[in-house]
N, C-alpha and C positions, 0 to 999 in steps of 0.2 A: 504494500500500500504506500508506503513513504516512496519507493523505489521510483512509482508511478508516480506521484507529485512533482519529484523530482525531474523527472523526466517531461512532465507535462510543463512545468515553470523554465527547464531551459527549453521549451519547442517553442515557447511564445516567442524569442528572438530570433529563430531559427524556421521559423513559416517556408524562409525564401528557399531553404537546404534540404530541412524535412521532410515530409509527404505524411507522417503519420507519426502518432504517439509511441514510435517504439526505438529499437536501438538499430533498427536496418542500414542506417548511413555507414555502421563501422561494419556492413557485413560483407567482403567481398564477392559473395554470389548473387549482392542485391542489384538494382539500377547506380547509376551513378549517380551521386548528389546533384541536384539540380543549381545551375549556374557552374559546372565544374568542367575545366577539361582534364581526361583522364585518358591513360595509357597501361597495358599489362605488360608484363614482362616473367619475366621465370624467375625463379628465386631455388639454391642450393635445397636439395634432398629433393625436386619436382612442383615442388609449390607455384603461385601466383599471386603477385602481386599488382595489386592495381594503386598507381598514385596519382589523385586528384590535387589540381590545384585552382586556387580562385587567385587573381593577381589587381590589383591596388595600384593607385597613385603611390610612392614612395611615402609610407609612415601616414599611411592614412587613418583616421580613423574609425575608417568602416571596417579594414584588414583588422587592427583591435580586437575591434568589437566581436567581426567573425569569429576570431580564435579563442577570446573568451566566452561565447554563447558555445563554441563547439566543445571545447574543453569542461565547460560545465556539465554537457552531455557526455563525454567521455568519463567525467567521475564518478555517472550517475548510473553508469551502463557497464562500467568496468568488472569482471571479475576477479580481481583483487586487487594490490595496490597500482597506484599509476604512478610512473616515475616523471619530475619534472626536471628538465633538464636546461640552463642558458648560459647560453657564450657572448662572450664579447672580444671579437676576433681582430686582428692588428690593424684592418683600414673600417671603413664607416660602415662595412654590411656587421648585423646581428642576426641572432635567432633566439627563438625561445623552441621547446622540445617537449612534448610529453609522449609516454611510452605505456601502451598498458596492452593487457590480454581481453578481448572482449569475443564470447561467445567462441573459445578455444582459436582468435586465431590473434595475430601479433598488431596492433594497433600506432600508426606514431603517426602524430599532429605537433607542425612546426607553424609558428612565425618567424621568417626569413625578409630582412630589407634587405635589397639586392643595389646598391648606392650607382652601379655603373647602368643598373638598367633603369633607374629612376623607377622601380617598381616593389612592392613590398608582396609578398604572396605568403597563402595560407596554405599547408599540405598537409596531404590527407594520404597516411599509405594503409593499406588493408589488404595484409598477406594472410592469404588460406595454406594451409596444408595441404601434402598431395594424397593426403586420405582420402 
């Protein structure tokens, strides 16, 4: 019941990503998040990985916004802990990181300014297993 509130209170911000009250955006077998361009690729042991990204005027604060409404959803959807990860790297690009497991497969949501591209982007990677 909490899990569901939770989940219902981060989708208000996230109408645009979402499609429904559940944890489908971090599923790799689902649609791609809406507004997102996404590519697959293979991943070591046969797996697939699929990463989305939404990309930003440089340090916008729509990019923000998006990573904290998705990151909300990531904690609220997680199967156990979520790891947060941030660097500040030796010229003006950053990132911020979080890592979690969601419905057995491997989850990681970055905020990345990218200063030569004038662009800030939100990523979304969603690796299945080749079970």
């Amino acid at each position: 019941m909490i899990r569901a509130a939770l989940i219902g209170a981060a989708l208000l911000g996230l109408a645009g990503v979402v499609q429904a009250d559940t944890c489908a955006v971090f599923d790799a077998g689902q649609d791609q998040p809406k507004g997102a361009t996404c590519t697959l690729s293979r991943v070591l042991g046969g797996g697939v990985s699929e990463d989305c990204s939404w990309s930003f005027p440089l340090r916008a604060d729509a990019a923000r916004q998006r990573f904290d409404e998705m990151s909300a959803l990531l904690r609220s959807c997680a199967d156990g802990p979520v790891t947060m990860q941030g660097a500040a790297v030796n010229h003006p690009d950053s990132y911020d990181q979080l890592t979690a497991q969601v419905g057995g497969q491997e989850v990681s949501l970055s905020l990345k300014d990218k200063g030569a591209l004038g662009r800030s982007f939100v990523f979304l990677r969603r690796a299945a297993s080749s079970d």
